[in-house]
N, CA, C and O atoms as CSV, one atom per row, in Angstrom:
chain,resi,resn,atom,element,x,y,z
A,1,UNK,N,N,0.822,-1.194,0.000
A,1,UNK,CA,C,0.000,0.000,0.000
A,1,UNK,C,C,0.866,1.257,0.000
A,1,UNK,O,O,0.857,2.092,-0.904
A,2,UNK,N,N,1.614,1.309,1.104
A,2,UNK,CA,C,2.904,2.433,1.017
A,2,UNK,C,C,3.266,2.678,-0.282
A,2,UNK,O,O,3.414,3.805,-0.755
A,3,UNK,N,N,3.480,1.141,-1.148
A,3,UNK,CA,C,4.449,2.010,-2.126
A,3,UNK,C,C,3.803,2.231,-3.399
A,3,UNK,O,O,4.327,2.638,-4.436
A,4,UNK,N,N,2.409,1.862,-3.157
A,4,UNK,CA,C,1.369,2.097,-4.420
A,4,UNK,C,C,1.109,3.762,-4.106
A,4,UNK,O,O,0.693,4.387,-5.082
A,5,UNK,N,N,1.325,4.595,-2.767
A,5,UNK,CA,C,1.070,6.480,-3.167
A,5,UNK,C,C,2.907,6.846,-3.119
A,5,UNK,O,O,3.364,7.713,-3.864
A,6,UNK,N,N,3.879,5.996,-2.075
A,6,UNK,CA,C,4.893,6.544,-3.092
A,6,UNK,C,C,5.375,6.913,-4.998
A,6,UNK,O,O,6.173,7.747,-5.427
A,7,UNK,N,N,4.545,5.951,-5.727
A,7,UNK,CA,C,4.361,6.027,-6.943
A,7,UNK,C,C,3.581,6.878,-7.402
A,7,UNK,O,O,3.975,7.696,-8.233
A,8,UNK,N,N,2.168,6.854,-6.899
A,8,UNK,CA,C,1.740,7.472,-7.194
A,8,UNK,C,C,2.133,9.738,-6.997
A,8,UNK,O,O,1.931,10.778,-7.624
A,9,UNK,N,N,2.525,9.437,-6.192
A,9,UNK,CA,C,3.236,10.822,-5.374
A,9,UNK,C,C,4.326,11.132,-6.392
A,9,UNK,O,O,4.509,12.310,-6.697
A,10,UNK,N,N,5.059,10.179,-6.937
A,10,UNK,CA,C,6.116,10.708,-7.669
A,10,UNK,C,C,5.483,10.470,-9.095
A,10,UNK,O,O,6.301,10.898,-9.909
A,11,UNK,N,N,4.663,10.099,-9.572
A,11,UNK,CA,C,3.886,10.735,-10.852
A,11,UNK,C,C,3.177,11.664,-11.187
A,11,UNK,O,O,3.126,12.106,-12.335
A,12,UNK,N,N,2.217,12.292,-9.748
A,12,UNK,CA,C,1.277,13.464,-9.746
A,12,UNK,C,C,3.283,14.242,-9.782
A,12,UNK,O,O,3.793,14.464,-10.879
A,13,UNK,N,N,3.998,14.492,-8.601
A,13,UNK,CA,C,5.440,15.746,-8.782
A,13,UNK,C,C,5.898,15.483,-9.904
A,13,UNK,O,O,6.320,16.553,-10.342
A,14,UNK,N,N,6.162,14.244,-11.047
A,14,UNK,CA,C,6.435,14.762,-12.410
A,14,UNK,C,C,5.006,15.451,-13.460
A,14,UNK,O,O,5.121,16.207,-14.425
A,15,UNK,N,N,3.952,14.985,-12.972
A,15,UNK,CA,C,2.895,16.243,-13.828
A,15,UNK,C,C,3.257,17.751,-13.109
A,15,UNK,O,O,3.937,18.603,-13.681
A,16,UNK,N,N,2.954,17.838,-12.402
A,16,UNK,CA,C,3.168,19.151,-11.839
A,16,UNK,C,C,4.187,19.702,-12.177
A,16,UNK,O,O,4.054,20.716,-12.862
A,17,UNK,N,N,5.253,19.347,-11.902
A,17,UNK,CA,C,6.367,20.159,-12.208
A,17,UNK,C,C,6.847,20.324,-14.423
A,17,UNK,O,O,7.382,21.308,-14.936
A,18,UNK,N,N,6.426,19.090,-15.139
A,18,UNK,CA,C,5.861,19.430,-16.083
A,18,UNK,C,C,5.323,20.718,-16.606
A,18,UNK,O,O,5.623,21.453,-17.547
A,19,UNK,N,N,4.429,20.733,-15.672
A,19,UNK,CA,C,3.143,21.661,-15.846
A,19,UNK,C,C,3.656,23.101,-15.691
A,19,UNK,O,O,3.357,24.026,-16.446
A,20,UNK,N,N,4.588,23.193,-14.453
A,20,UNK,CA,C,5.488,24.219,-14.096
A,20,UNK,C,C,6.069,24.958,-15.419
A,20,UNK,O,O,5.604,25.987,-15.910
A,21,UNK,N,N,7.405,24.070,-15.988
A,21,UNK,CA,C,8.112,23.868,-16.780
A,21,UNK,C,C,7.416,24.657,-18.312
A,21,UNK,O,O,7.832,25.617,-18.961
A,22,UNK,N,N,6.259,23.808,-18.494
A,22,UNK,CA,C,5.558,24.683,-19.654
A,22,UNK,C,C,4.648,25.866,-19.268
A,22,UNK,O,O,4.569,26.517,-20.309
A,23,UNK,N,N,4.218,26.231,-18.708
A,23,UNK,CA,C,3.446,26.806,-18.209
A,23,UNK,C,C,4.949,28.199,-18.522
A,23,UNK,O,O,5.009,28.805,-19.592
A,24,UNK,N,N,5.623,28.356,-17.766
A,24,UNK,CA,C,6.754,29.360,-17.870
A,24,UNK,C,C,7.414,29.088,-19.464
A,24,UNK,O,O,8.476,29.683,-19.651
A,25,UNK,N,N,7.039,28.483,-20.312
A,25,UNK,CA,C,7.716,28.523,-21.854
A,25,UNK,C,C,8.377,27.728,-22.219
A,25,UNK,O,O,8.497,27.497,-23.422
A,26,UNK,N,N,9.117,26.951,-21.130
A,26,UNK,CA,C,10.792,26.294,-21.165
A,26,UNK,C,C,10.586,24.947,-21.888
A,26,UNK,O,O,11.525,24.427,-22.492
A,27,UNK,N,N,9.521,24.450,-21.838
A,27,UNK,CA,C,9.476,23.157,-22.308
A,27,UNK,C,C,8.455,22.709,-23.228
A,27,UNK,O,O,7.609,21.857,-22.957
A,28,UNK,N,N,8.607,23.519,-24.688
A,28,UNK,CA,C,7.852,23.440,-25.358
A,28,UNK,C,C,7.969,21.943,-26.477
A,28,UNK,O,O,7.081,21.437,-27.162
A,29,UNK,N,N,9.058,21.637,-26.354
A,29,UNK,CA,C,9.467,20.199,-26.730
A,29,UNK,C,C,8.583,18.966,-25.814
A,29,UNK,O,O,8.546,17.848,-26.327
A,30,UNK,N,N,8.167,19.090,-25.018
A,30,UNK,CA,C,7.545,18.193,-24.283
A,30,UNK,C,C,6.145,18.022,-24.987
A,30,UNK,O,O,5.526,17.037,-24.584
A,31,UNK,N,N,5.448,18.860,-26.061
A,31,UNK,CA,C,4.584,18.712,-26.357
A,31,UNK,C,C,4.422,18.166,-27.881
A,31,UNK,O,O,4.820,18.672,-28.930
A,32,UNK,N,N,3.811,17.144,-27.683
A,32,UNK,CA,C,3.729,16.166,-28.775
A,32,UNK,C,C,2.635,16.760,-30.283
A,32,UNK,O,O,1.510,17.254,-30.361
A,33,UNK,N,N,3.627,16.405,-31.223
A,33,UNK,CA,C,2.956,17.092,-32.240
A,33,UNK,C,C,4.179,18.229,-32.650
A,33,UNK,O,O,4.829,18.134,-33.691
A,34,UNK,N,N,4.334,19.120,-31.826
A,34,UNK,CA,C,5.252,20.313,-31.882
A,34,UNK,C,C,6.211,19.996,-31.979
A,34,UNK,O,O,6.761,20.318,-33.032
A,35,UNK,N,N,6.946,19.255,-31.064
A,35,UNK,CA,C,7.884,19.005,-31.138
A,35,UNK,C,C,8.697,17.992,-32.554
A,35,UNK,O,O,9.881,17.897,-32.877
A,36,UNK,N,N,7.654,17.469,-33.034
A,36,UNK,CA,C,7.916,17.071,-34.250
A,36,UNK,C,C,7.800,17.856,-35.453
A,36,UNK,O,O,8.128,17.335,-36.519
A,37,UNK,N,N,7.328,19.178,-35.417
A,37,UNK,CA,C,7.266,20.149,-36.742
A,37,UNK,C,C,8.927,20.470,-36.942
A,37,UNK,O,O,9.850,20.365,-36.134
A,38,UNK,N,N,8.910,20.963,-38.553
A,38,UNK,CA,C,9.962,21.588,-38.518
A,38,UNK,C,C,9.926,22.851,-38.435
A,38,UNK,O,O,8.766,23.262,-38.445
A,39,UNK,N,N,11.092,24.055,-38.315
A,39,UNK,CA,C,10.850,25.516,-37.594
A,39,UNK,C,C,9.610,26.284,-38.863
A,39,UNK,O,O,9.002,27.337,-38.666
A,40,UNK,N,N,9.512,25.536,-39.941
A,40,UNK,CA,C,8.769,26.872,-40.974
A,40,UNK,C,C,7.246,26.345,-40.344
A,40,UNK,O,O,6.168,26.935,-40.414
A,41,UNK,N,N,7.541,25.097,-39.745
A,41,UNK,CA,C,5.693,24.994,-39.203
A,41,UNK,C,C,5.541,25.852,-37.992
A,41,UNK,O,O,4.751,26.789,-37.876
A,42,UNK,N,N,6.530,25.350,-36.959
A,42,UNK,CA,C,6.423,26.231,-35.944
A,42,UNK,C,C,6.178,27.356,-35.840
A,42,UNK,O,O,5.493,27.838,-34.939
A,43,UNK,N,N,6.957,28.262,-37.199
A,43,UNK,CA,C,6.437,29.614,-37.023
A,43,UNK,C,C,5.332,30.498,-36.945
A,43,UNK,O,O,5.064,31.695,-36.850
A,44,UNK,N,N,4.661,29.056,-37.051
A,44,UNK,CA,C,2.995,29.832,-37.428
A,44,UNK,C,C,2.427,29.410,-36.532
A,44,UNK,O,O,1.267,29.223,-36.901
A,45,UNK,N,N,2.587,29.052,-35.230
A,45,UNK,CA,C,2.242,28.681,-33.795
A,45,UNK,C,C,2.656,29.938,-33.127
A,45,UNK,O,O,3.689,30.462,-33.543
A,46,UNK,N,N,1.824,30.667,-31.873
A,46,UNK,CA,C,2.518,31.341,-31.023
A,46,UNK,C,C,2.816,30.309,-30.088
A,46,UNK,O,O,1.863,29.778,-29.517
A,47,UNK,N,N,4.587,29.734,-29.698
A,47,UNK,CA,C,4.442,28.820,-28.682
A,47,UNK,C,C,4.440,29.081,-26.890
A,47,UNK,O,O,4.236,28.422,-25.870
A,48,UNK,N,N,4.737,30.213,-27.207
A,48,UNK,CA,C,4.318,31.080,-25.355
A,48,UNK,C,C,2.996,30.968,-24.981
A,48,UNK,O,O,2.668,31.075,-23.799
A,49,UNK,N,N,2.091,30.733,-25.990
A,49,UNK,CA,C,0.663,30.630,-25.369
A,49,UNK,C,C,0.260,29.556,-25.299
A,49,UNK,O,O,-0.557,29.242,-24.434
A,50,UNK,N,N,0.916,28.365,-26.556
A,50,UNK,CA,C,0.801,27.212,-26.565
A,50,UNK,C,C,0.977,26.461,-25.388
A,50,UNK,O,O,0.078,25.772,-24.907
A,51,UNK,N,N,2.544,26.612,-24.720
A,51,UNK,CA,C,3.033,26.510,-23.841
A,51,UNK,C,C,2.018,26.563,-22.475
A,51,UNK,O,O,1.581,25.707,-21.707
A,52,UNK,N,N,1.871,28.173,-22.608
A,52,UNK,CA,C,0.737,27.781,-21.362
A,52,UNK,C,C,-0.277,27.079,-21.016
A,52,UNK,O,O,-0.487,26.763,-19.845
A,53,UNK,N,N,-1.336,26.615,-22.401
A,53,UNK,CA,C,-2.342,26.066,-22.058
A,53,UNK,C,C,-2.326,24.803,-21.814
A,53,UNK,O,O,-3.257,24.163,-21.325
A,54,UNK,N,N,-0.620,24.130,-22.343
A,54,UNK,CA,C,-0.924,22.426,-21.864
A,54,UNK,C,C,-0.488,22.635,-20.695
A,54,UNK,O,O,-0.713,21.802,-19.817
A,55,UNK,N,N,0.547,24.295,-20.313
A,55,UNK,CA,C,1.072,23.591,-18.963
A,55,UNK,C,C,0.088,23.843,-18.053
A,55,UNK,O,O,0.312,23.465,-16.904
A,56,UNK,N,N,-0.935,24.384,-18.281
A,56,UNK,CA,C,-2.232,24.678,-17.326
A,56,UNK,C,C,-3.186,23.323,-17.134
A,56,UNK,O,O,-3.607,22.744,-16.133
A,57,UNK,N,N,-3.321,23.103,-18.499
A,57,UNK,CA,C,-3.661,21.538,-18.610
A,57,UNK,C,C,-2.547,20.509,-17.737
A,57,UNK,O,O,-3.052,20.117,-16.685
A,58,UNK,N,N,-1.736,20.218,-17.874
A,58,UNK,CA,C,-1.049,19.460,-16.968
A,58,UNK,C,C,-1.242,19.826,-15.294
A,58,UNK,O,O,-1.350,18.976,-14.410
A,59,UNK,N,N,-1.251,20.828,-15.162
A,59,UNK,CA,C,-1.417,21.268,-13.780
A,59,UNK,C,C,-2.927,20.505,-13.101
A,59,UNK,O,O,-3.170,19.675,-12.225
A,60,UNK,N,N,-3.547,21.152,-13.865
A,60,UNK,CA,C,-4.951,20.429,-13.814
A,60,UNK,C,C,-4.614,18.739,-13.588
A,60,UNK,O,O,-4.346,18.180,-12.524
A,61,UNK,N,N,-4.687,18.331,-14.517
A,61,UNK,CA,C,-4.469,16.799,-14.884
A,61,UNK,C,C,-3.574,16.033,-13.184
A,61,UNK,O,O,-3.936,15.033,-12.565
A,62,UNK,N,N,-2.671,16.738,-12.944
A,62,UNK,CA,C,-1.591,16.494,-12.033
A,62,UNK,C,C,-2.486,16.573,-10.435
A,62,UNK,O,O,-2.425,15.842,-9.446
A,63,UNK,N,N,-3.318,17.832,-10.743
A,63,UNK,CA,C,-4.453,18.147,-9.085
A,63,UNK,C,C,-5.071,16.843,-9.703
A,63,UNK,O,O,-4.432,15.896,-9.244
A,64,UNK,N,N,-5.639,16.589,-10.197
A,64,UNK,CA,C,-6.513,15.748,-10.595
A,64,UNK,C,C,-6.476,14.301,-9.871
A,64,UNK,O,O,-7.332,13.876,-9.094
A,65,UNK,N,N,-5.151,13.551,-10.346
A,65,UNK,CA,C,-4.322,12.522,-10.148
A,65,UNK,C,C,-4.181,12.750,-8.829
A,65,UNK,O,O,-4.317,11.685,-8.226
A,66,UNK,N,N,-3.976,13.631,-8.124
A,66,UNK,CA,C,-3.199,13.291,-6.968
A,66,UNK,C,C,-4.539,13.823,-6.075
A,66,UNK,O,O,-4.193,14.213,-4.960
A,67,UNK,N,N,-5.537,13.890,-6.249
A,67,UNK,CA,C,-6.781,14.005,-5.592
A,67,UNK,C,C,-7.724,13.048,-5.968
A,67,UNK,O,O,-8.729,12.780,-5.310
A,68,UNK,N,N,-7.362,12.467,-7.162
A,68,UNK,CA,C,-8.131,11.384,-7.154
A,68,UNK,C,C,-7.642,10.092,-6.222
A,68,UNK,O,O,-8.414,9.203,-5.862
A,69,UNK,N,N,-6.254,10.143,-5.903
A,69,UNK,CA,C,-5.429,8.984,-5.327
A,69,UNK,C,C,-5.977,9.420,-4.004
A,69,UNK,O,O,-6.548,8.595,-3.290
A,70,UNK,N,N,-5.801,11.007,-3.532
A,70,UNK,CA,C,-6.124,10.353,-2.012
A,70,UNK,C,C,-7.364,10.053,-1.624
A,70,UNK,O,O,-7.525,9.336,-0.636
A,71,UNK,N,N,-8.584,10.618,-2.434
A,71,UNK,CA,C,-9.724,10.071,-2.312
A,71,UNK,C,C,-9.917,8.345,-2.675
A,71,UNK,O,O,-10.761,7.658,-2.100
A,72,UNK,N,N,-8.887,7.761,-3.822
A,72,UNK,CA,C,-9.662,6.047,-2.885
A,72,UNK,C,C,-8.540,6.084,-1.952
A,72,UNK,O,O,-8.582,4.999,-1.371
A,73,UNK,N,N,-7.397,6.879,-1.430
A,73,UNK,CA,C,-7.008,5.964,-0.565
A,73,UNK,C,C,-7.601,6.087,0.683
A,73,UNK,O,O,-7.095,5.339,1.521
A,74,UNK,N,N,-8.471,6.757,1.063
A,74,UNK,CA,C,-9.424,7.249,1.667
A,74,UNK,C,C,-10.948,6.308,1.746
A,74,UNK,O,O,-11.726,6.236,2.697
A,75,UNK,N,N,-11.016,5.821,0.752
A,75,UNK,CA,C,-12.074,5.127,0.229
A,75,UNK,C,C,-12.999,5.962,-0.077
A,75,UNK,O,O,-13.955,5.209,-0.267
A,76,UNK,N,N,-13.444,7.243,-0.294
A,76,UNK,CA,C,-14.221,8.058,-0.329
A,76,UNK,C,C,-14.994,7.417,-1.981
A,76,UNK,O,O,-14.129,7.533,-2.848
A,77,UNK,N,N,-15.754,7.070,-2.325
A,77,UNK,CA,C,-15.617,6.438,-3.773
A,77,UNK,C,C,-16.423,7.255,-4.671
A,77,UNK,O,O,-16.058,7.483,-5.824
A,78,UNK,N,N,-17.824,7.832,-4.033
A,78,UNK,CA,C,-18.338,8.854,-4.866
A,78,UNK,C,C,-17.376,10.210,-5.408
A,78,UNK,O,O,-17.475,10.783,-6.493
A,79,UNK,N,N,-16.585,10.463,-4.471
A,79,UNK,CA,C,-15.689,11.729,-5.073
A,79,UNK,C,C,-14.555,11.195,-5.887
A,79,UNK,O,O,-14.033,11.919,-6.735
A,80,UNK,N,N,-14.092,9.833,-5.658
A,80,UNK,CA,C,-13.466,9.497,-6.997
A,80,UNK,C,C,-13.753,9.329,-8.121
A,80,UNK,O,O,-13.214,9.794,-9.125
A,81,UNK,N,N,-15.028,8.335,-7.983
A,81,UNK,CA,C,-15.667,8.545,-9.300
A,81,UNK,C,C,-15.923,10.153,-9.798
A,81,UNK,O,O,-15.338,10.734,-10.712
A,82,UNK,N,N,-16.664,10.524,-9.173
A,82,UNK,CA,C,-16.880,12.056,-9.688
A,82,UNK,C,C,-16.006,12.878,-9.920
A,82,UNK,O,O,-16.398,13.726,-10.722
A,83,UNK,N,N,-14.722,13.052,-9.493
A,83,UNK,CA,C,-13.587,13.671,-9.615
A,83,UNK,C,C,-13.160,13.003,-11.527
A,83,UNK,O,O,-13.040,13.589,-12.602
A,84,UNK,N,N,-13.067,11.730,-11.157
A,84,UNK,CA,C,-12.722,11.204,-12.477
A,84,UNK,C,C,-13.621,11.137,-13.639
A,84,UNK,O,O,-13.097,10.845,-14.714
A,85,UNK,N,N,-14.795,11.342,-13.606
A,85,UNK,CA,C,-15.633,11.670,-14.668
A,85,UNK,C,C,-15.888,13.403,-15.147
A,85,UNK,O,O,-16.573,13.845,-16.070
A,86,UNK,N,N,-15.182,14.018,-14.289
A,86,UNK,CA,C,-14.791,15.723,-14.293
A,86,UNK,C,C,-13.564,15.679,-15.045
A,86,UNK,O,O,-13.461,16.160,-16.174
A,87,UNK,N,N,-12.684,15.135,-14.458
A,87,UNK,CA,C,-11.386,15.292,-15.331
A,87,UNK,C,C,-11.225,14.674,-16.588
A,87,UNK,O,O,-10.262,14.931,-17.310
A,88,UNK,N,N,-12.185,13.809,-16.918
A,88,UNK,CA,C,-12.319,13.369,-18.578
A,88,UNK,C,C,-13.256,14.516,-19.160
A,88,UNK,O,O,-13.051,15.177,-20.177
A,89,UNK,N,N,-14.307,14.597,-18.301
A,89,UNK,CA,C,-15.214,15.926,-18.989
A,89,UNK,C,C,-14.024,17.059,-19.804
A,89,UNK,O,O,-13.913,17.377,-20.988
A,90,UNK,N,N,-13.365,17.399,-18.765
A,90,UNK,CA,C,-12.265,19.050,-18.796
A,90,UNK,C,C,-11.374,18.604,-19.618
A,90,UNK,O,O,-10.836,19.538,-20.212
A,91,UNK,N,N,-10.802,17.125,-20.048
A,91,UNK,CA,C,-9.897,16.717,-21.003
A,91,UNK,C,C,-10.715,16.910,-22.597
A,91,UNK,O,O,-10.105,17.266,-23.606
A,92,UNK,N,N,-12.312,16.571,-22.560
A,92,UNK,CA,C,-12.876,16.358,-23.765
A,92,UNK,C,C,-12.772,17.795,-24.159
A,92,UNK,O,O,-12.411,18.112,-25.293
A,93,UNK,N,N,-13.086,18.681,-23.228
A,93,UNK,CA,C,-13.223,20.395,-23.385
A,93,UNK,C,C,-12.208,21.323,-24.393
A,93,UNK,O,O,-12.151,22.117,-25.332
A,94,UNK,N,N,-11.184,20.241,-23.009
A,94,UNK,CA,C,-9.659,21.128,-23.375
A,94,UNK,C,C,-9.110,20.572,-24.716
A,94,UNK,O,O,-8.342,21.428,-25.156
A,95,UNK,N,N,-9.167,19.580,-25.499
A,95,UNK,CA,C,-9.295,19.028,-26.698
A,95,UNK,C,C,-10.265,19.630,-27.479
A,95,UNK,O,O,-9.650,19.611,-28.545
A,96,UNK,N,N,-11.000,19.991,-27.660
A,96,UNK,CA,C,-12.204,20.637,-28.624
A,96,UNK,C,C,-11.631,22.249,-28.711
A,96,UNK,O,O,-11.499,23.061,-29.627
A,97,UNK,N,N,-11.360,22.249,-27.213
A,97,UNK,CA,C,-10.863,24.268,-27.388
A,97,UNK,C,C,-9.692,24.215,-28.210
A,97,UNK,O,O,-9.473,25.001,-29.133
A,98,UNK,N,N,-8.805,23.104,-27.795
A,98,UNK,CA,C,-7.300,23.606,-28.579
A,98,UNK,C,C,-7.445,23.008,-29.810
A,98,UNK,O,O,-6.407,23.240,-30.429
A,99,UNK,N,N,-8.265,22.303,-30.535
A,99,UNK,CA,C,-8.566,21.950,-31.618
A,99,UNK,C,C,-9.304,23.125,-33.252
A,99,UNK,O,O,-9.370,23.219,-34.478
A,100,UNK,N,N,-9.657,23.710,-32.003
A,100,UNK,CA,C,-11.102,24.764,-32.941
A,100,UNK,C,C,-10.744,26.169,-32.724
A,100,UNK,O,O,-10.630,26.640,-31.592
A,101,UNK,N,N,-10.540,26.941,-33.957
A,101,UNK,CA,C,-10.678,28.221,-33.934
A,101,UNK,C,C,-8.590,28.646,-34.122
A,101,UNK,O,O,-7.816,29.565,-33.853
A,102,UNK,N,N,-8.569,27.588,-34.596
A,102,UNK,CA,C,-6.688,28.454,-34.566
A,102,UNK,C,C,-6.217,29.461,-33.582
A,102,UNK,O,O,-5.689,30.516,-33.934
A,103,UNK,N,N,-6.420,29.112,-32.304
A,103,UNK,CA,C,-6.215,30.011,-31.608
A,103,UNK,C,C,-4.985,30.336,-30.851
A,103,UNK,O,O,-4.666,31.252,-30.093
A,104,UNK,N,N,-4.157,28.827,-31.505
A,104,UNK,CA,C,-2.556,29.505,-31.047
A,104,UNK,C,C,-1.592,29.642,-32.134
A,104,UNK,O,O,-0.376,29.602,-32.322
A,105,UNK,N,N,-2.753,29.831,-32.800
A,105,UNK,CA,C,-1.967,30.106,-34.951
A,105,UNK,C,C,-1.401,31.959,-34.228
A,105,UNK,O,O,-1.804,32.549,-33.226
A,106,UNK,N,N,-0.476,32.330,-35.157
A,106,UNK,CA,C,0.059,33.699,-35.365
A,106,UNK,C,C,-0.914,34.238,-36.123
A,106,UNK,O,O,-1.548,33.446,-36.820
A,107,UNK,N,N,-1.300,35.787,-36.185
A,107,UNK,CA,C,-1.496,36.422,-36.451
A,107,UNK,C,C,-1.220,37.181,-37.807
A,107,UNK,O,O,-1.178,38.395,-38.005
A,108,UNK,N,N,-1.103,36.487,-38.387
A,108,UNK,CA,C,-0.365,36.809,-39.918
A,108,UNK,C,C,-0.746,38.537,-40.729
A,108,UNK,O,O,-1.542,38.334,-41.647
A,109,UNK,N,N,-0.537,39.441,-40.661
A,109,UNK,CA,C,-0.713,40.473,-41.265
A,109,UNK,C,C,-0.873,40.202,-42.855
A,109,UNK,O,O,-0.242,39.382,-43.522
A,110,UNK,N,N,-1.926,41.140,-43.312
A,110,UNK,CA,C,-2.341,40.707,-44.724
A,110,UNK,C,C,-1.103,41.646,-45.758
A,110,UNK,O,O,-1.380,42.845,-45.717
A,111,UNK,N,N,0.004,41.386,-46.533
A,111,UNK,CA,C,0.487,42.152,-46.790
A,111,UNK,C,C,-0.056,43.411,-48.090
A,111,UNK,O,O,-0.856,43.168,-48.994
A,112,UNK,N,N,0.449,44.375,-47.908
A,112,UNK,CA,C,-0.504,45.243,-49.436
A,112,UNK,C,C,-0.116,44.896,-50.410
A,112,UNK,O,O,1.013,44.481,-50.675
A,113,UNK,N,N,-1.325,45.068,-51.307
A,113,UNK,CA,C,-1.540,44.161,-52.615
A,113,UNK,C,C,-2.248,43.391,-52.942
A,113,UNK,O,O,-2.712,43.140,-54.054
A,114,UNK,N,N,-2.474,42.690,-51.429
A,114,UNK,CA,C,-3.146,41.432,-51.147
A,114,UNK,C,C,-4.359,41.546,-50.524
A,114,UNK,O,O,-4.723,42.462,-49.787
A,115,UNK,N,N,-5.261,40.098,-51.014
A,115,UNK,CA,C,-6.340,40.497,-50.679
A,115,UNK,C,C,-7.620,41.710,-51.068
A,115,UNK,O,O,-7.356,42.865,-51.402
A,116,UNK,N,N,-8.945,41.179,-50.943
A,116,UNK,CA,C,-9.868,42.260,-51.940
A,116,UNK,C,C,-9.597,43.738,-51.292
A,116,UNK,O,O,-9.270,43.984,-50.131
A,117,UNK,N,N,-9.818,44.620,-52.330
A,117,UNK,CA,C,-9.370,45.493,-52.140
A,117,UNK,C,C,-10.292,46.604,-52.205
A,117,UNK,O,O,-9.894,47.750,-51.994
């Protein structure tokens, strides 16, 4: 039992600190997809904002995990379940938001010439 929340304890402190990590910019390689573009794709990402929203997402994800653990270790079972059918809810969310609306695309200025006129 001990060493099933030592594990668990040291998986919620690598989300979190993750979460840290991007959240401040530094670890924009950690994010899958991105980290596989080459720089002419990247450029058309703002990744400072990118950055923040998984590392906000991870943060989340990380409270999540480590409140869902002490609630069964607790046995509390309605707030686990419910905790864990919240944090898939906020995962389906946070997938649809960062999916829709290009919203961590750049800002591209239309240059003159271009475009109706």
């Amino acid at each position: 039992m001990i060493t099933n929340i030592i594990i668990a304890t040291i998986a919620v402190s690598i989300l979190l600190a993750m979460g840290v990590l991007l959240i401040n910019g530094k670890a924009a390689f950690l994010i899958a997809g991105y980290n596989t573009m080459n720089k002419k794709d990247k450029s058309y990402y703002e990744e400072k904002a990118l950055c923040r929203f998984v590392g906000w997402l991870m943060l989340g994800i990380g409270l999540s995990v480590g409140l869902i653990i002490l609630f069964d270790f607790l046995d509390w079972a309605f707030f686990t379940y419910t905790l864990v059918f919240v944090t898939k809810i906020g995962l389906i969310v946070a997938i649809i938001y960062a999916n829709t609306g290009n919203r961590f695309r750049k800002k591209i200025p239309i240059e003159e010439g271009e475009g109706n006129q």
